[in-house]
C-alpha positions in Angstrom: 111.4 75.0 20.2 112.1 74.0 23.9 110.1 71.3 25.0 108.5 71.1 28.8 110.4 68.6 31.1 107.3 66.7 32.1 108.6 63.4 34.5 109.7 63.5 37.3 109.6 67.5 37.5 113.4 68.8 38.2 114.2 71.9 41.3 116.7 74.3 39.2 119.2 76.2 42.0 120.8 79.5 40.3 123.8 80.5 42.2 123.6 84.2 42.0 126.0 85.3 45.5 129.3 86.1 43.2 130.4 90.0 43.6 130.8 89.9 39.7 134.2 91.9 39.6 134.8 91.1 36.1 131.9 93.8 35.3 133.4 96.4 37.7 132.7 99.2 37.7 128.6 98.1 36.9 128.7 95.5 39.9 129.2 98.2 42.6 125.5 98.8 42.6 123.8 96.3 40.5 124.9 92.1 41.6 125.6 90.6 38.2 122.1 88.7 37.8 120.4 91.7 38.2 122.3 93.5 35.0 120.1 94.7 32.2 119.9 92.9 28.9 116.8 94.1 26.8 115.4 96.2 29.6 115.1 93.4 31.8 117.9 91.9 34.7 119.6 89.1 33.3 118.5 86.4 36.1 114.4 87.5 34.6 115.6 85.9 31.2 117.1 83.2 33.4 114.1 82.2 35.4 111.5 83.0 32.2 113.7 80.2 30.5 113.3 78.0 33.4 109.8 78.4 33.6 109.4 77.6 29.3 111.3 74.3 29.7 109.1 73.3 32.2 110.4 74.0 35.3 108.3 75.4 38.4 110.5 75.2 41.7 113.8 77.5 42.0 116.3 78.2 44.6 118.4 81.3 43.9 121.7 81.4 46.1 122.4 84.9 47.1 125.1 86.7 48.8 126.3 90.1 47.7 123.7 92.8 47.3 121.2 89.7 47.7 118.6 92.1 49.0 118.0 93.6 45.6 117.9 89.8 43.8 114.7 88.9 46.4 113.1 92.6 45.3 113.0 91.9 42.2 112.4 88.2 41.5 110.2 87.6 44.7 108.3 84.3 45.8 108.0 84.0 41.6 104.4 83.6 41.3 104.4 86.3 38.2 106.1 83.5 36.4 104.0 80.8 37.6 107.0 79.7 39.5 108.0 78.8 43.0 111.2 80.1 44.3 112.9 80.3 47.7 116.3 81.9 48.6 119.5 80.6 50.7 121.5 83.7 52.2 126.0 82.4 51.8 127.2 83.4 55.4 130.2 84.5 53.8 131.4 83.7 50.2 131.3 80.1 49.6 132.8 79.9 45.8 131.0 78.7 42.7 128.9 75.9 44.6 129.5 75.6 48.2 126.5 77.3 48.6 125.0 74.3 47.3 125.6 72.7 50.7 123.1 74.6 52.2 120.4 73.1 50.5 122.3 69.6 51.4 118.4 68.9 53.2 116.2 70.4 50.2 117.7 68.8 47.4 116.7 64.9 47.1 116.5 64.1 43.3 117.7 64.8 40.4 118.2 68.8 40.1 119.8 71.3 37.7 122.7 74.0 39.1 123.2 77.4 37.0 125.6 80.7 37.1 123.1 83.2 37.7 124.7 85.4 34.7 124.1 83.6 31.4 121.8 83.6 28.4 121.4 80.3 26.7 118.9 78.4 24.1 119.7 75.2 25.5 117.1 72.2 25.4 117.1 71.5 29.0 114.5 68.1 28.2 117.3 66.8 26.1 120.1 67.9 28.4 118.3 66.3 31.2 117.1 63.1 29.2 120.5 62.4 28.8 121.6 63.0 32.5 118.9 60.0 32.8 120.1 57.8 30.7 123.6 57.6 31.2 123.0 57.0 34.7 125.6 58.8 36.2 125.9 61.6 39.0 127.3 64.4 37.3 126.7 66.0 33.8 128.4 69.4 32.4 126.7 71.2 29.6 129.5 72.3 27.2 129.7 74.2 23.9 132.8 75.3 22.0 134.7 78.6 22.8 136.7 80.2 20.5 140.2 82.1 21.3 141.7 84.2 18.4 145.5 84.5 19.5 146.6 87.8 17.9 150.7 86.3 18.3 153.1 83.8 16.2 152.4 80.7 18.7 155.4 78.6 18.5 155.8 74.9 19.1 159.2 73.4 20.2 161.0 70.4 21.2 165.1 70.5 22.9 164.9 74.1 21.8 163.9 73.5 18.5 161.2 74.8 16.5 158.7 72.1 15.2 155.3 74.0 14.5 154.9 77.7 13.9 151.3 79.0 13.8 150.6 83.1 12.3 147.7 84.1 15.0 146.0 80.9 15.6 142.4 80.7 16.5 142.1 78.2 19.1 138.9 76.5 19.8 138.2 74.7 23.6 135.3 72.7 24.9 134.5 75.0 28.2 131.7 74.7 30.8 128.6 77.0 30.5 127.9 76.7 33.9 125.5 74.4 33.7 124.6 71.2 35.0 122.6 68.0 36.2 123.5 66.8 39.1 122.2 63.9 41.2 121.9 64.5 45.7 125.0 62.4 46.4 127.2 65.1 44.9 126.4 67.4 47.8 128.0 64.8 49.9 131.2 66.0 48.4 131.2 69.9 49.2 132.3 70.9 53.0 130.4 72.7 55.2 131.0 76.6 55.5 133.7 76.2 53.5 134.6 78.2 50.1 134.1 75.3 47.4 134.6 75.8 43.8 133.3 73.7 40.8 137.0 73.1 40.0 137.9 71.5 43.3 134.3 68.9 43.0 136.1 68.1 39.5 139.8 67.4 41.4 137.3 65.5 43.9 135.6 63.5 41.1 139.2 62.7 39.2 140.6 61.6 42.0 138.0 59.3 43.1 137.1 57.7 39.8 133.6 59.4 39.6 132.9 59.8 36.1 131.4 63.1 34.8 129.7 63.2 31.7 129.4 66.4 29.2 126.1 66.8 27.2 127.4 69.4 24.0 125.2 72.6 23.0 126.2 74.4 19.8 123.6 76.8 20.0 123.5 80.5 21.9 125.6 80.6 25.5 126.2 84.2 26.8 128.1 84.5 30.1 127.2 88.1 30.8 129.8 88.4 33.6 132.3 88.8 30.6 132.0 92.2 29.6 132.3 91.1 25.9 129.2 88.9 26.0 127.4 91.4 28.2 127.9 94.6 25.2 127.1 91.7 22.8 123.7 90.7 24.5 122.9 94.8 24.8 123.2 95.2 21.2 121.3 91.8 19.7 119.5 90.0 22.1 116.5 91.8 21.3 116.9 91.5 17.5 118.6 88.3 17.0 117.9 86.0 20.1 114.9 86.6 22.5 112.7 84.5 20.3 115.4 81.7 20.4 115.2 81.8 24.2 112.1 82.8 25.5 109.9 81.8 22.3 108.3 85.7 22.3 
């Protein structure tokens, strides 16, 4: 069961202004956060989540189609949540949007793809963001790549490992993280900023960035694999897990 974060309470932003052209042709009428999993829009899972682990002020970053994101999510209240909304003047990447809220955002607050279905503990994710007392902390879990080819190894043009269809597992971000205010200090203004550019920031300025690992349920339903999955189980084999219903 998710426990409420109950200190020093935490302001979640859900960057939701992405085009979401992996799920063309769906994401010509529909923005990505707004898909339907279960009969409800993906980003309704997202914020009911939210609001079970405690959390009761949201930003939601919108760009394309953000119109229809406001229409349906609102000021919140029906979840007993406050949210408000930043418009991207133009497409600012994964979190330079984030630098609009450079004068809202002055504690501790979590940043999340607006696409994804988890069962994360967000008390012990942000516990542990606490404690280790740095800026910066990635929740991770383990992706799995079946590679359906011999993959060969080699050294001087010499074979030295052959491998029948390996499966090949990665630690890989789930677009989730803690982050302190100082951070914002490292995106530029108006300018398109990716999450992989503030990790070239951090690697070449010594900043450490820690990774808090989640072996439970992560959907990214931007990938059309995930999003047919969640359509055909989330009901049956994970609501409860997320939403505790």
């Amino acid at each position: 069961m998710v426990t409420e974060v109950k200190s020093k309470k935490i302001t979640a932003v859900i960057m939701a202004g992405g085009k979401g052209t992996r799920l063309h042709p769906y994401t010509f009428v529909l923005p990505k956060p707004l898909m339907p999993v279960g009969g409800q829009p993906v980003i309704e899972i997202l914020l009911m989540w939210l609001r079970r682990s405690g959390i009761e002020k949201c930003y939601i970053s919108t760009g394309y189609l953000g119109h229809l994101i406001r229409a349906i999510c609102g000021d919140g209240n029906q979840w007993g949540m406050e949210i408000a909304y930043s418009l991207e003047p133009q497409p600012l990447g994964t979190i330079g949007a984030l630098r609009l809220l450079k004068d809202d955002l002055d504690s501790t607050f979590l940043v999340l793809n607006g696409d994804l279905i988890t069962d994360l503990n967000l008390n012990e994710f942000i516990r542990f963001h606490r404690t280790h007392g740095g800026d910066i902390t990635i929740a991770t879990t383990k992706k799995h790549i079946h590679t359906d080819l011999g993959v060969i190894s080699h050294d001087n043009n010499l074979v030295t490992e052959f491998k029948e269809k390996p499966t090949i597992s990665h630690d890989v971000s789930m677009g989730i993280y803690c982050l302190e205010p100082v951070v914002l200090d490292f995106i530029p203004d108006n300018v398109p900023f990716g999450f992989d550019s503030l990790m070239n920031h951090t690697a070449s300025s010594n900043i450490p960035v820690h990774i808090f690992e989640h072996d439970g349920l992560w959907m990214d339903i931007g990938r059309e694999e995930d999003f047919l999955e969640a359509q055909k189980s989330f009901m049956t084999k994970y609501k409860s897990a997320v939403l505790g219903a």
